[in-house]
C-alpha positions in Angstrom: 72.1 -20.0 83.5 75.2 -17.4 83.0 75.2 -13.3 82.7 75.3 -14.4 78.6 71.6 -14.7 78.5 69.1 -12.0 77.1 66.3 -11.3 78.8 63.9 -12.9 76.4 66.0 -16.1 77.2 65.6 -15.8 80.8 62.0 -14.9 80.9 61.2 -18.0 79.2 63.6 -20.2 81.9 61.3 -18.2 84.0 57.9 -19.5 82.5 59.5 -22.8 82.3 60.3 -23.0 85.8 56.8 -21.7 86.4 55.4 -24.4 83.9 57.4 -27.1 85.4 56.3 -26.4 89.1 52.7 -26.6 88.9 52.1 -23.2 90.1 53.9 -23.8 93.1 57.7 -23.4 94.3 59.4 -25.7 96.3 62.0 -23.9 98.1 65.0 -24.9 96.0 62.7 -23.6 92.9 62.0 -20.1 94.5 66.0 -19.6 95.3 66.3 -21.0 91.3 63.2 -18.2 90.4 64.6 -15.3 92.8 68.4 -16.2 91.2 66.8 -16.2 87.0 64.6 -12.9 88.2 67.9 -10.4 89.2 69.7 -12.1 86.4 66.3 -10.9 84.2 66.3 -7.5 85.5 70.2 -7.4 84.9 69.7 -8.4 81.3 67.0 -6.1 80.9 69.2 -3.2 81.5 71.9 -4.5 79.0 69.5 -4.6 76.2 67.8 -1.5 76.5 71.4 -0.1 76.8 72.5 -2.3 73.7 69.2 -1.0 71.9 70.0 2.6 72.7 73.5 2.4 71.4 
């Protein structure tokens, strides 16, 4: 998952990882989950930036 995403498109690789897990993180999932959430919060900033412009 690259910088290219939108946040819509990382939220869902979010609930998908979620969805996938069971409810519960192995440790590889939570560095996958901690890595998609700061790219999320990243890409959050863009398109409220993008929107504004």
């Amino acid at each position: 998952m690259g910088g290219d995403l939108s946040a819509d498109e990382l939220n869902a690789a979010i609930r998908e990882l979620w969805a996938r897990s069971g409810g519960r993180l192995s440790p590889e999932q939570r560095m996958e989950y901690t890595r998609l959430v700061v790219a999320w919060a990243a890409a959050s900033g863009r398109d409220e930036v993008a929107e504004a412009a």
